[in-house]
Structure formats: structure tokens, C-alpha cells
N, C-alpha and C positions, 0 to 999 in steps of 0.2 A: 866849433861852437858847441857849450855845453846845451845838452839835451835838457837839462833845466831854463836853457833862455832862450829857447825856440817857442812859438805863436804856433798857435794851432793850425793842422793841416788834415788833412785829407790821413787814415792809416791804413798801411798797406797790410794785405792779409798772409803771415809769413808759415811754410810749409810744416815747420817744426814746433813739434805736439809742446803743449804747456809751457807755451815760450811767451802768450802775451794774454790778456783778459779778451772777453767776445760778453756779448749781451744781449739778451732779447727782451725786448717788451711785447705786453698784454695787455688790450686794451678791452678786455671784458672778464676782466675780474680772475685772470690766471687761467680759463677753458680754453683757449687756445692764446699762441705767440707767433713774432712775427719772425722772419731767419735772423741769426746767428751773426753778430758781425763785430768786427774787435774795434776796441776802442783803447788799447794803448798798443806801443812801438815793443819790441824785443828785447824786452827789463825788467820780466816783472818775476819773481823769485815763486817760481811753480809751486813748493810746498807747504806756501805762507799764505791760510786763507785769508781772502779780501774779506772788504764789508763795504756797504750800501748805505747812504745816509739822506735822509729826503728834509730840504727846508726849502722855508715861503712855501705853506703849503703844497708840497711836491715838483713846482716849480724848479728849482733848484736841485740836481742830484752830486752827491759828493761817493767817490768810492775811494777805497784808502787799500793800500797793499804792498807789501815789502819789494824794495826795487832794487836789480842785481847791477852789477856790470863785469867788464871783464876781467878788473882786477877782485870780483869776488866782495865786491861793497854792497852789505846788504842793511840801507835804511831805509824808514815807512816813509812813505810819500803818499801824497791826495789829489785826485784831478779832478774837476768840475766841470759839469754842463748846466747851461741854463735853459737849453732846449726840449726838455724832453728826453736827452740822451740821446741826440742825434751825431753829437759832436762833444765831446769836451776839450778840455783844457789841455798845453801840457802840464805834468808831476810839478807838486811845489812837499818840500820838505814837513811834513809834522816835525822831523828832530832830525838835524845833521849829525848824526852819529860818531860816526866814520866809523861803522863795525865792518873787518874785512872777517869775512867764517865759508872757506873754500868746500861747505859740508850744504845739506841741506837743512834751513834751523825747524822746519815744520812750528814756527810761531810768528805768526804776524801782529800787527797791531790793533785793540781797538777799538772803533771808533763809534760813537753815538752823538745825537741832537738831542737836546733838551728841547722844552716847549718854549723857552726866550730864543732860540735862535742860536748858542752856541756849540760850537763841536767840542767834547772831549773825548779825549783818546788817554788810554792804557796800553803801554806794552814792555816787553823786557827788552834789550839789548846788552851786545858783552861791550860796547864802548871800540873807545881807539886801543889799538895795539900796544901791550903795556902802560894804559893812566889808568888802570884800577878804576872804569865803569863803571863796569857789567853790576847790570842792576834794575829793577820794574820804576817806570819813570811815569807821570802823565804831565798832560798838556791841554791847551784848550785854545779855539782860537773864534771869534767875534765876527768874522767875514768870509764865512764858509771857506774856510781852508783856504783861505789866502796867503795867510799869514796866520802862526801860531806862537803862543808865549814860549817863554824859557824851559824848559822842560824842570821838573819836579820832581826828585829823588824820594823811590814812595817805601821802597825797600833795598837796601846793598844786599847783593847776592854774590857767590864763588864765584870765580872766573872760572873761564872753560867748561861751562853748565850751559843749559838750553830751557828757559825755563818760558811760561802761560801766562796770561793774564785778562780780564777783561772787564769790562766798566758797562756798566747798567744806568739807567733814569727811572726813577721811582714816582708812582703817579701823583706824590706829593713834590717834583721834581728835585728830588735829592738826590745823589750820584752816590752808587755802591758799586767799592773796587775788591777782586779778587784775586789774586795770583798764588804761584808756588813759590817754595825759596826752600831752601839748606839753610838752618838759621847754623849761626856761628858754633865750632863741637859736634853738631851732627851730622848722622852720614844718611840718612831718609830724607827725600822734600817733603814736605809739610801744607796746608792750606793757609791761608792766610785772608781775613777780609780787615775793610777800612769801608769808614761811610763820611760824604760832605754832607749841609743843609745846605739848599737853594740859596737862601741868603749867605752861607757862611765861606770863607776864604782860607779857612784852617780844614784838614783832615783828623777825624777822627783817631783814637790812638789804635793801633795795627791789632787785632784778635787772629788767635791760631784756632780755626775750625775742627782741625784733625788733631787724633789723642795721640798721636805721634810713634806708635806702635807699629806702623804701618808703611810701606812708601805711598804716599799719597801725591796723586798728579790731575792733569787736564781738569783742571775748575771751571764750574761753566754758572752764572748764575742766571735767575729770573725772576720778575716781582710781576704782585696783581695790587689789588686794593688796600691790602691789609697785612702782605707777607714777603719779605726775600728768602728765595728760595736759592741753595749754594748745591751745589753737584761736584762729586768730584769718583776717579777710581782710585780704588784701595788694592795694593797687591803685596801678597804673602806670599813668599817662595814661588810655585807655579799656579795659584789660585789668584782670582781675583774677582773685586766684591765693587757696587756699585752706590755710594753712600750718597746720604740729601740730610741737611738740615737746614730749619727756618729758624728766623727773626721775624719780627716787627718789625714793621716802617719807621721808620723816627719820625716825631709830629712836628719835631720846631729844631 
């Protein structure tokens, strides 16, 4: 029976180091938490940070994290609790990939809630074995990761690359995507952003953040009232430099 059509159970706590997620809560404001206890089975791709998503007012927890097996199939998956995190769900696919990568890709997916309730996700994958994927994709899904749309080709990137990405909610909630890529001729990664509006259904057209002089990697972004804030490292021969630039919010 696949491990996607199994019902939620009871998980066992297995002896080998960063072989599964554990979690603890706090129920006064992060000063102390309670023990350590795992909430998913022996699948989950150790190098590929997870992420934490809270809807219905916290009610709801959604966590999302690249899932391995033993032929080396590494796609993002999401499980749910409606308890508190006492218990969740089993794994349901954000994107059936079919990436096999016998390596560790140190990129996972990901994942954030808007203030209407739905999940989108950003991440990279190299795709199925020879169909020319690999590429930064996003998705979005209506019922806390039940079910997710089609995936959405945000940038075509090399094959046999390993590349970042991540997606933001801005307090105007509009969605701003960041990732790396190798654009077509060149041999540095680059920065890359894209912005949606709340109401809008199209992405914005793709901007390169970085002056491309540089290899530029791990983009991390963040917004407050009035600013998105982009992060990324710059590295020169054996130096390397820590760069930020902002934008504007976008109002409509």
C-alpha cells in the first residue's frame, strides 16, 4: 500500500538521526516547550528545510518538506493537523514531480498562507528523468493542502543544477517570488524576483536583482508595511559578500 493512501496512525519514533520531522509546542509564548515527538514516518529528505503554515486562525497546522524514498524520489509533500499538532495527516503531494536526485538537493519547498486562507508554494525541481523539467514552479491550493493546482512554470532552469526559491505574503497580500536560475549563455546564478496582486491571476514579468558580475545564490526575502526586502550571498573567487535590496509594495 502506497504510503500516500494510508490514514493516519499512531508514528513511531525511529533510532536514525534526521531520518523524520519531531516538533514541539509552546504554550506560553515560546519560554518553555513541551518534549520532542515526531510527526511523520521515515521519508522525509534531511537537507531539505521544512516550513510551518498556520490557518483558521492557528487551528489548522500545515507543514510541507521534501519526501525521499528508496529509489531516491525526492517531491514536496504537506501533512495536516487540525488538532493542535497532536496528530497529523498522512503526506499529500504539493507537485508529483517524479524528481529521482541520489545526492542531497539542500532545497526544499516553500510554503506560506495568505490572510484568505490559501496555501502557495514555490520551489525548484530537476523534473522526471530526461523530460527537460527542471525548473522554479509554484502552486496554490484552497483546502489547506489537500489538494493543490497544476503547477506553474515561473522559470526554466539547466538541468543537473540545484537551485532556491521562496514566496512571501505582503501585508497588502500580494505574493512575491524569488529564486536563482542560470539564465540561458551564462555560467553564474543570478537573482531573480516576480510579484502577483491579491486579486490578480497573472505574474508579474521576472526582474534580475543581481548585476550578474558575481555568483549570486540562497535568496531569502521579507516585507513589513511599505518594503520587500531581497537577501541574497555574492561570492568572488574565495570572498564573499552579503547583499539586500528593497522595493515597494505594489498597491493594486
Amino acid at each position: 500500500e502506497s504510503v500516500m493512501q494510508m490514514g493516519p496512525r499512531t508514528r513511531r519514533n525511529f533510532v536514525e538521526q534526521n531520518s523524520q520531522l519531531w516538533m514541539a509546542v509552546s504554550d506560553d509564548g515560546g519560554k518553555t516547550f513541551g518534549e520532542n515527538y515526531p510527526i511523520t514516518e521515515i521519508v522525509v529528505c534531511a537537507c531539505c528545510v521544512p516550513t510551518i503554515s498556520f490557518l483558521d486562525g492557528g487551528d489548522t497546522v500545515v507543514v510541507s518538506y521534501r519526501y525521499v524514498t528508496k529509489n531516491y524520489l525526492r517531491d514536496n509533500v504537506v501533512i495536516r493537523s487540525s488538532d493542535g499538532g497532536k496528530t497529523f495527516s498522512e503526506p499529500t503531494y504539493i507537485s508529483n514531480d517524479g524528481w529521482i536526485a541520489s545526492f542531497c538537493p539542500h532545497a526544499g519547498s516553500s510554503v506560506i498562507a495568505d490572510r484568505a486562507g490559501r496555501l502557495h508554494s514555490l520551489w525548484f525541481t530537476g523534473g522526471r528523468p530526461d523530460a527537460d523539467e527542471a525548473g522554479i514552479y509554484y502552486t496554490f491550493s484552497d483546502d489547506a493542502g489537500k489538494t493543490f493546482a497544476s503547477r506553474k512554470l515561473m522559470d526554466k532552469t539547466p538541468l543537473h543544477t540545484v537551485l532556491h526559491a521562496q514566496i512571501v505574503v505582503d501585508s497588502n497580500n500580494h505574493l512575491w517570488g524569488v529564486w536563482e536560475n542560470i539564465a540561458e549563455g551564462e555560467m553564474k546564478p543570478q537573482i531573480f524576483l516576480a510579484h502577483r496582486t491579491a486579486s490578480g491571476t497573472e505574474w508579474s514579468h521576472t526582474y534580475q536583482v543581481s548585476d550578474g558580475t558575481t555568483t549570486a545564490m540562497l535568496p531569502t526575502l521579507a516585507t513589513d508595511g511599505q518594503k520587500v526586502y531581497i537577501s541574497w550571498t555574492e561570492k568572488r573567487g574565495e570572498n564573499s559578500a552579503f547583499k539586500v535590496r528593497t522595493a515597494a509594495l505594489v498597491s493594486s
